[in-house]
C-alpha positions in Angstrom: 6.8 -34.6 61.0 5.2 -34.4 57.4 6.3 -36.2 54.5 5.3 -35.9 51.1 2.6 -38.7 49.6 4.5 -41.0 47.4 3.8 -39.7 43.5 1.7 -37.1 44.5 3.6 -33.5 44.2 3.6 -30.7 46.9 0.9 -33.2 48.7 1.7 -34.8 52.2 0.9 -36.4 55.6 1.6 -35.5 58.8 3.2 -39.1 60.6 4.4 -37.2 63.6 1.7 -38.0 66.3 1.8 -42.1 65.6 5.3 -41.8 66.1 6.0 -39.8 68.9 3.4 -41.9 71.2 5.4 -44.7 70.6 8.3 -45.3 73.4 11.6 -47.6 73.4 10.7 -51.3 74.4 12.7 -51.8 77.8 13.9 -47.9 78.7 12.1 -46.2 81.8 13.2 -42.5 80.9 10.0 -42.2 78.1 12.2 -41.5 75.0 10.5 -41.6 72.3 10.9 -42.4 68.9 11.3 -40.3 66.0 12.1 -40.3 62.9 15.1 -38.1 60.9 13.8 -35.7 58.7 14.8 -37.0 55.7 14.2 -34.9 52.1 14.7 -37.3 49.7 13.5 -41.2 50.5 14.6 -44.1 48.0 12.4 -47.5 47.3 15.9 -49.0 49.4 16.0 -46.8 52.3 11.5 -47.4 52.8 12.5 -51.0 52.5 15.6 -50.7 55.9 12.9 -48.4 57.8 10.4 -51.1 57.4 13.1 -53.5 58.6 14.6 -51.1 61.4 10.8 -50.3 62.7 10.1 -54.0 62.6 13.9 -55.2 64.7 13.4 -52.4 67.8 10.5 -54.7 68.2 8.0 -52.0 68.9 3.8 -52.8 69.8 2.1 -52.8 66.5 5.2 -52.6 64.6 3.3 -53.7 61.2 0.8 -50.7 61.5 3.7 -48.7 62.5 5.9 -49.8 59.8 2.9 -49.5 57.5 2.2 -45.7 58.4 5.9 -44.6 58.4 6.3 -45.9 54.8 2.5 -44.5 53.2 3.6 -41.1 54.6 7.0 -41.3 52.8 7.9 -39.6 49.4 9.0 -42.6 47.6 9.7 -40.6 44.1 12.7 -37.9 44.7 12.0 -37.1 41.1 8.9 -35.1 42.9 11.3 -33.1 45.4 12.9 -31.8 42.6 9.8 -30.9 40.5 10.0 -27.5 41.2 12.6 -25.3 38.5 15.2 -23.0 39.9 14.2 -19.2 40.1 16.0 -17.6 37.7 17.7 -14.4 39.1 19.9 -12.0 37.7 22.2 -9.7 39.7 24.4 -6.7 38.4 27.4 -5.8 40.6 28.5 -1.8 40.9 32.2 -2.4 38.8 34.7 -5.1 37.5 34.6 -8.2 39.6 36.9 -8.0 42.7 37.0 -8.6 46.5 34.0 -6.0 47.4 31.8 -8.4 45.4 33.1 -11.3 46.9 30.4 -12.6 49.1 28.2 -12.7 45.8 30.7 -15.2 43.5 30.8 -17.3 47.0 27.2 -17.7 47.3 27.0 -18.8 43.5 31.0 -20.9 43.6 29.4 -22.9 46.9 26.4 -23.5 45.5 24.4 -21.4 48.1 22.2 -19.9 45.6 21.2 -23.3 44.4 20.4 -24.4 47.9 18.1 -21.6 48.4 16.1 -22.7 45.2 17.9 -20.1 42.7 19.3 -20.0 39.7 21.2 -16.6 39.6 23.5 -15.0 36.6 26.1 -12.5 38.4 26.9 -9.8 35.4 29.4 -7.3 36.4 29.1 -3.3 36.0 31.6 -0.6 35.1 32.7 2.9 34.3 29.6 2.7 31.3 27.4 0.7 33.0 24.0 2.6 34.9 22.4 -0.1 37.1 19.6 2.2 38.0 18.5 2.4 34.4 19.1 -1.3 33.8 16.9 -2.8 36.7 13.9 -0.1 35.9 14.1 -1.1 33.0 14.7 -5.5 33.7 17.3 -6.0 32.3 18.2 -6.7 36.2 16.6 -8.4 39.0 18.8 -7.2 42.0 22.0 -4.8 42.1 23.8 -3.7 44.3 22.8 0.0 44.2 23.9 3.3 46.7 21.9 4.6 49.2 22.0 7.8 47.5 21.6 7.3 44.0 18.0 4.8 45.9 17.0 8.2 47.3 17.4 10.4 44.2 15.6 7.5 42.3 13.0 7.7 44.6 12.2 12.0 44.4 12.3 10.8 40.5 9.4 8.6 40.6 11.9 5.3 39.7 10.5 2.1 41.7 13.0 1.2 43.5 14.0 -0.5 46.7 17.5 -1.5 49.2 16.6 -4.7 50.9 19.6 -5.4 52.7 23.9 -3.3 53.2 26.2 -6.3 52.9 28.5 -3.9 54.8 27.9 -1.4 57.5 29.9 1.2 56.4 30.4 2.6 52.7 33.5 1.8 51.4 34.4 5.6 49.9 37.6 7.2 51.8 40.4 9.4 51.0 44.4 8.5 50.3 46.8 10.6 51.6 50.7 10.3 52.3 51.9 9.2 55.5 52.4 12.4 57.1 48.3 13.1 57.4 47.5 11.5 60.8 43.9 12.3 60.5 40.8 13.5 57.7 40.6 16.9 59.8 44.7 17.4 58.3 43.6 17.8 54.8 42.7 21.2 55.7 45.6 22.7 53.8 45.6 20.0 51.2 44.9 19.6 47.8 42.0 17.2 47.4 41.3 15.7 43.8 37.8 14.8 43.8 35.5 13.1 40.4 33.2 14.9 39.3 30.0 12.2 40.3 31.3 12.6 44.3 31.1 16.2 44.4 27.0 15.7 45.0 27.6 12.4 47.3 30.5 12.8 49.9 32.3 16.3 48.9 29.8 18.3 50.8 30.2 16.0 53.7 33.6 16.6 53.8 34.0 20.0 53.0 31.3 20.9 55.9 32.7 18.4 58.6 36.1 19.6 58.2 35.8 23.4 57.2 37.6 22.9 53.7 37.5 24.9 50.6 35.9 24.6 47.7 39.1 26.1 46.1 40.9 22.9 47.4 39.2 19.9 44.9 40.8 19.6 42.1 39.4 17.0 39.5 40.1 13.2 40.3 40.8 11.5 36.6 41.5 8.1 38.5 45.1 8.6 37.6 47.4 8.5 40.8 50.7 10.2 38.8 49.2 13.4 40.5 49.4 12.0 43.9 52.8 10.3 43.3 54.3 13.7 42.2 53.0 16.2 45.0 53.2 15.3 48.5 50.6 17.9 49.3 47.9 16.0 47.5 45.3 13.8 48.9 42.8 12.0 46.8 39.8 10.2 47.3 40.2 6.3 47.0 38.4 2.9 47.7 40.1 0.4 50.2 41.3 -2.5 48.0 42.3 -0.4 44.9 44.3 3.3 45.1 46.1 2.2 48.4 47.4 -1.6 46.3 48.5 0.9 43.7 50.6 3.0 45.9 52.1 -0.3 47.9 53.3 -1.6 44.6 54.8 1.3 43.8 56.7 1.7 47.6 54.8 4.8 48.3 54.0 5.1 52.2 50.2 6.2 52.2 47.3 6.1 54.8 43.9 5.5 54.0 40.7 6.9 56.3 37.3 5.5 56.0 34.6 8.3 55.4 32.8 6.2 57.8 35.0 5.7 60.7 34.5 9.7 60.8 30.2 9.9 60.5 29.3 9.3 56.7 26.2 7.5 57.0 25.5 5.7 53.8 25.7 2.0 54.0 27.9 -0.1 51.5 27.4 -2.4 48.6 23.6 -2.5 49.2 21.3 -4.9 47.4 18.4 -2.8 45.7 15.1 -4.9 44.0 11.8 -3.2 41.9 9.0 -2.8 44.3 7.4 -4.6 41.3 9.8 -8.0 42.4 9.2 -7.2 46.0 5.5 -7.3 46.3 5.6 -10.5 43.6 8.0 -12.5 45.1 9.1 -11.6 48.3 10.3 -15.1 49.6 12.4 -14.9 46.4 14.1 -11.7 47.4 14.3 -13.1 50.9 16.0 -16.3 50.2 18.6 -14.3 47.7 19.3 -11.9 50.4 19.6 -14.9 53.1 22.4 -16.6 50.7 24.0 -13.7 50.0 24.9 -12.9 52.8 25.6 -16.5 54.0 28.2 -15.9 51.5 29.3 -13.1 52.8 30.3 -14.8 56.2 31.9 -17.8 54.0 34.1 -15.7 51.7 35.7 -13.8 54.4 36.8 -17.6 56.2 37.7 -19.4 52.7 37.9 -17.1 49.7 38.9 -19.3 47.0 36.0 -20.7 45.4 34.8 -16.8 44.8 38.1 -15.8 44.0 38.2 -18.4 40.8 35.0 -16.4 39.7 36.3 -13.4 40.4 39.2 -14.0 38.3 37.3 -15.6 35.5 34.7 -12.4 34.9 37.8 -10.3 35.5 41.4 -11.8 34.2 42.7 -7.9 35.0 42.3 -9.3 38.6 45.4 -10.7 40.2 45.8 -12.9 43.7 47.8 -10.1 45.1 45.2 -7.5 44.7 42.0 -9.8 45.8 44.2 -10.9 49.0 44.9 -6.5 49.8 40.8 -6.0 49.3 40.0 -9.3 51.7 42.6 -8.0 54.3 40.9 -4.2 53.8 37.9 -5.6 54.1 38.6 -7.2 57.7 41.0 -4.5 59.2 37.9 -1.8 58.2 35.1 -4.1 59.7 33.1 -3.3 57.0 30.9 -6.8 57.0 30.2 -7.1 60.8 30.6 -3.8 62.6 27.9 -1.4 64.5 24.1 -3.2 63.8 25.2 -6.5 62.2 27.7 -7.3 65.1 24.5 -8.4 67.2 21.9 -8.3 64.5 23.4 -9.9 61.5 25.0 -9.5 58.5 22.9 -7.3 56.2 21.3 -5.8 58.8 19.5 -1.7 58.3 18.2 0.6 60.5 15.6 3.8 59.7 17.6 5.7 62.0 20.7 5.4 59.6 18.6 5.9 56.7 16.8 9.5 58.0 21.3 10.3 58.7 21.5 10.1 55.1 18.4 11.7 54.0 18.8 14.4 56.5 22.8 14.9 55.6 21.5 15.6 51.6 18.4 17.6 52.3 20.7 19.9 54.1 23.1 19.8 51.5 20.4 20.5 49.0 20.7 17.0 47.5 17.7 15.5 47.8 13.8 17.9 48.5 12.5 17.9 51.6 9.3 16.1 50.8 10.9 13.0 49.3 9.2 10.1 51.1 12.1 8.8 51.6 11.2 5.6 53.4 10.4 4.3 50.2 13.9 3.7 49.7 14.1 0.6 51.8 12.5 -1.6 54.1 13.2 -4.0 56.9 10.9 -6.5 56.5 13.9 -9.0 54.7 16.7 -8.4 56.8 13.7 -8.7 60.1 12.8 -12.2 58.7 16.7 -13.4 58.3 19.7 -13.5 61.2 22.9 -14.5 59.7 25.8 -14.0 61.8 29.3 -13.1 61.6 
């Protein structure tokens, strides 16, 4: 047991061994005595532990008394002398349930319990978070195991320390009559113009489809509404709301439930902030994910945040993304079911290196390990 030395910062004694050779007056079993650990010790509460020591009428209470209040931080004041690391963290859109976990760690005050200060600012359509953390004007980001592995044949710095969820949340929308991704052979598939070099070849080689099939995705669903032979790519919590507020029956499949490798809504550092402070980027991932596991029990205090850095956000659509989120078991599936939330693996990580060298994505002699390490989600265990 150590306690700090009364006005003396970051200094302390070590009280344990007095204490623990010392047994209850009148009991046979040997229990010791010990003290709780207690952070933060007032003038009053030395004052009842000099009393409490000096009642359970111990040998050499004084001297015992004596030692237990020296070792004691008598100054809180001195706890707290230490300033919040400040920590900025860029999300991958507009505020909404995907980002969840993050607003719960800061609403609960999660963040401040792990000795941060952190700023959530949001992305969007305009918004490159690659370019802003190279160039810090962000700590942290949540980031996409591809665009970490092109950064990397580029030369940028950069680093995924931990997958809030183990799948990526990229699928496709199509009316009720397709009962699986290998029906959209004779579809027409409207695809942006960015996922033609992420999941399109994926698809299009899993499933034997046509390049004469994609048609340009303008995130406009008036395309899908009118043609029943047209499927579209879509995220969980936002094309399938549309089309349930507008009564159109719809099914959505996962790109991961069928083999797409990437992890989702990873959180990608500098190896600069790494190497410098790696307890930082420990204790951000720990609370992150602690937030994680609270959002999807309680959802409220992130939801107020959510709402705040994005008014466009309703209570109907955050309560469609939370229930996505759970029916798709994107937070505590495959490795994190027995590992952890946030957990990786190199073995998923070569799946998605492999799956774009083939596809011509990403050169063969990318050292691609430098994309992520372990070593943070190794040190942490936070359960679903």
């Amino acid at each position: 047991m150590r306690w700090l030395r009364p006005g003396v910062a970051g200094s302390c004694v070590d009280i344990s061994e007095p204490l623990m050779n010392l047994a209850y007056p009148g009991r046979s079993d040997g229990h010791l005595f010990s003290l709780p650990p207690l952070r933060l010790v007032s003038r009053s509460v030395v004052g009842r532990l000099r009393h409490a020591v000096a009642r359970i009428g111990l040998a050499g209470t004084h001297a015992v008394a004596s030692a237990v209040v020296a070792g004691l931080c008598t100054a809180p004041a001195a706890v707290h002398a230490q300033p919040l690391e400040k920590l900025t963290f860029l999300t991958s859109w507009y505020a909404q349930a995907e980002h969840g976990g993050f607003y719960q760690a800061l609403a609960t005050g999660l963040y401040k319990q792990a000795g941060l200060d952190v700023t959530i600012k949001m992305g969007g359509p305009q918004v490159n978070g690659m370019q802003l953390l190279a160039a810090g004007a962000a700590d942290l980001i949540i980031g996409y195991d591809f665009q970490v592995l092109s950064g990397i044949e580029r030369g940028v710095p950069a680093v995924t320390v931990a997958a809030s969820f183990q799948k990526d949340l990229q699928g496709m929308l199509t009316h009720a009559d397709v009962k699986s991704l290998a029906d959209v052979k004779n579809k027409t598939i409207l695809v942006a113009n960015n996922n033609r070099t992420s999941w399109w070849p994926w698809l299009k080689a899993k499933y034997d489809l046509s390049e004469s099939q994609a048609r340009p995705y303008t995130f406009n669903l008036q395309p899908f509404f009118a043609d029943t032979n047209v499927v579209q790519q879509a995220y969980p919590s936002s094309e399938p709301f549309q089309a349930q507020q507008r009564g159109v029956p719809t099914r959505f499949f996962l790109f991961a439930d069928d083999g797409y490798p990437p992890y989702g809504t990873s959180i990608v550092t500098t190896q600069a902030l790494l190497k410098a402070k790696p307890d930082v980027v420990k204790r951000f991932v720990e609370a992150s994910m602690k937030g994680w596991v609270s959002y999807l029990k309680d959802p409220a205090p992130a939801n107020a945040l959510i709402k705040k850095d994005n008014p466009n956000m309703t209570d109907a659509q955050i309560a469609f993304g939370i229930s996505q989120l759970k029916a798709l078991k994107v937070l505590d599936s495959g490795d994190a079911a027995t590992q952890g939330v946030g957990t990786m693996t190199e073995a998923r990580w070569k799946a998605t290196r492999d799956y774009m060298v083939k596809e011509g994505l990403l050169k063969a002699d990318t050292p691609w390990q430098q994309a992520f390490t372990l070593d943070i989600v190794r040190q942490m265990r936070v359960m679903p």
